[in-house]
C-alpha positions in Angstrom: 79.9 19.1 -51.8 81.5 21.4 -49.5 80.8 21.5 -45.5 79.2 24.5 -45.7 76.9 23.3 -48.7 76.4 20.0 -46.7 75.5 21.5 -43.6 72.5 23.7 -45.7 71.3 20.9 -47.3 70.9 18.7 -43.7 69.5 21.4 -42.2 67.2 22.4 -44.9 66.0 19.1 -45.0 65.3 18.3 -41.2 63.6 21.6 -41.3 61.6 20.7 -44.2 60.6 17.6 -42.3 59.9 18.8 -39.2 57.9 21.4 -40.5 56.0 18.7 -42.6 55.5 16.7 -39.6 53.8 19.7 -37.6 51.8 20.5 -40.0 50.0 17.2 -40.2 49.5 16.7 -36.6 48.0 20.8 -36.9 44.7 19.8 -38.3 43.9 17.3 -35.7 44.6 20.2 -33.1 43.2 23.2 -34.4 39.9 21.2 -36.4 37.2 21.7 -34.0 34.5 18.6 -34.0 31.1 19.8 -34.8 29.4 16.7 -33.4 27.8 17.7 -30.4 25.0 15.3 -29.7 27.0 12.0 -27.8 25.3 8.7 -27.1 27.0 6.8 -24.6 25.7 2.6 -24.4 26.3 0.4 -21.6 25.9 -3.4 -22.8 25.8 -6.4 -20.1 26.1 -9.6 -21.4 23.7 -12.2 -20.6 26.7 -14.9 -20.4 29.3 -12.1 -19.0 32.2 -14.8 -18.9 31.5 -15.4 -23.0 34.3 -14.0 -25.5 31.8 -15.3 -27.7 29.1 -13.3 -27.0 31.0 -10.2 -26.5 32.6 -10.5 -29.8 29.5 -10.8 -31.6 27.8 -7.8 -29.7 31.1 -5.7 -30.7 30.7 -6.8 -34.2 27.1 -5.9 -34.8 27.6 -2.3 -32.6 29.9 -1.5 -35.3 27.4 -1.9 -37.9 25.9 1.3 -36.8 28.5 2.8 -38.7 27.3 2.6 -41.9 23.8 5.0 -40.6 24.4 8.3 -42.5 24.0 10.4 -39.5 26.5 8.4 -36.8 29.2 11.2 -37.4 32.1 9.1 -35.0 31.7 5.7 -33.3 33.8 3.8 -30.9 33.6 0.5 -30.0 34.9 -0.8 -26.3 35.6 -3.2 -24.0 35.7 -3.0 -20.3 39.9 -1.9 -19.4 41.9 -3.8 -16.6 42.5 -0.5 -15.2 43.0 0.3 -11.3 40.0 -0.8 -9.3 38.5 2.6 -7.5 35.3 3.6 -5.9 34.3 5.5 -8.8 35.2 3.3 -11.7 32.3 0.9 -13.0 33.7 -2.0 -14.7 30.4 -4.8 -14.4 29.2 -3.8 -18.0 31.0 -5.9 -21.2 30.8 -3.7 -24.4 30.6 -0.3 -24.6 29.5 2.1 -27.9 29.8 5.8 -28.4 28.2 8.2 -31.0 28.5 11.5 -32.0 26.2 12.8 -34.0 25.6 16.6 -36.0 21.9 17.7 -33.7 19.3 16.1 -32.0 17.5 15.6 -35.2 20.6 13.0 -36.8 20.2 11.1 -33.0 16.7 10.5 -33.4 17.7 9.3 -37.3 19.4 6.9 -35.9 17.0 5.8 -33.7 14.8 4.2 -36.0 16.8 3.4 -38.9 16.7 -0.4 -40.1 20.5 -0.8 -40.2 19.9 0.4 -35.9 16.7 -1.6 -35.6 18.2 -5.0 -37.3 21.2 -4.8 -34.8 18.6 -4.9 -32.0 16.7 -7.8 -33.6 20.2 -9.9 -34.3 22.0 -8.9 -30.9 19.6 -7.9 -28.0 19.3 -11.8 -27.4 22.8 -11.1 -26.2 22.9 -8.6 -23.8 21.2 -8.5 -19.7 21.0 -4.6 -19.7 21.4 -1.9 -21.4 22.1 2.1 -20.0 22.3 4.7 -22.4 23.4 8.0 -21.5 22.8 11.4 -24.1 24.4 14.7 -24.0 24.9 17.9 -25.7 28.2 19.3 -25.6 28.4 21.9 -23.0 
């Protein structure tokens, strides 16, 4: 293969490549999410200082998954980030939703997979916030 030749074929292929690469990460940018209906829950633990417990709330939060109408969910757990004024860390587990309307929200609401979760877990948690929004 001559240098010329060799020098194509490298950059052909680290063109090909790159060009692969953007185009994966493409759909992720330009794709806009048409979940607008977010539910934002707050958990406190009745024994805060219990792995235990936590674990088993973040286990049964993320049976709500399997609801037809929970579009997106994500599980957390409080983050050892900078302590500030603004920032709320006395809550243990936290669980957002998105869902398609109003109408797959209130679904949710009394489904028996969402209904079962609060008669297995709620002897774990204190208090519970929830916070619900449309997209703006």
């Amino acid at each position: 293969m001559s240098t010329s030749n060799r020098r194509k074929f490298i950059t052909t292929t680290v063109t090909v490549a790159a060009g692969a690469v953007a185009a994966s990460a493409m759909p992720m940018a330009h794709v806009k999410e048409e979940w607008p209906v977010i539910h934002h829950v707050f958990f406190w633990l009745k024994n805060p200082g219990s792995v235990e417990d936590r674990d088993k709330l973040v286990a049964g939060v993320k049976t709500l998954s399997k609801i037809e109408t929970v579009r997106k969910l994500r599980v957390g757990v409080v983050a050892s980030t900078e302590k500030r004024d603004v920032v709320d860390n006395s809550w243990a587990v936290s669980e957002l939703m998105f869902f398609s309307d109003l109408a797959g929200q209130a679904t949710y609401q009394t489904h028996p997979i969402h209904l079962e979760f609060i008669k297995n877990c709620s002897h774990l948690w204190e208090k519970v916030i929830v916070y619900d929004a449309v997209e703006a």
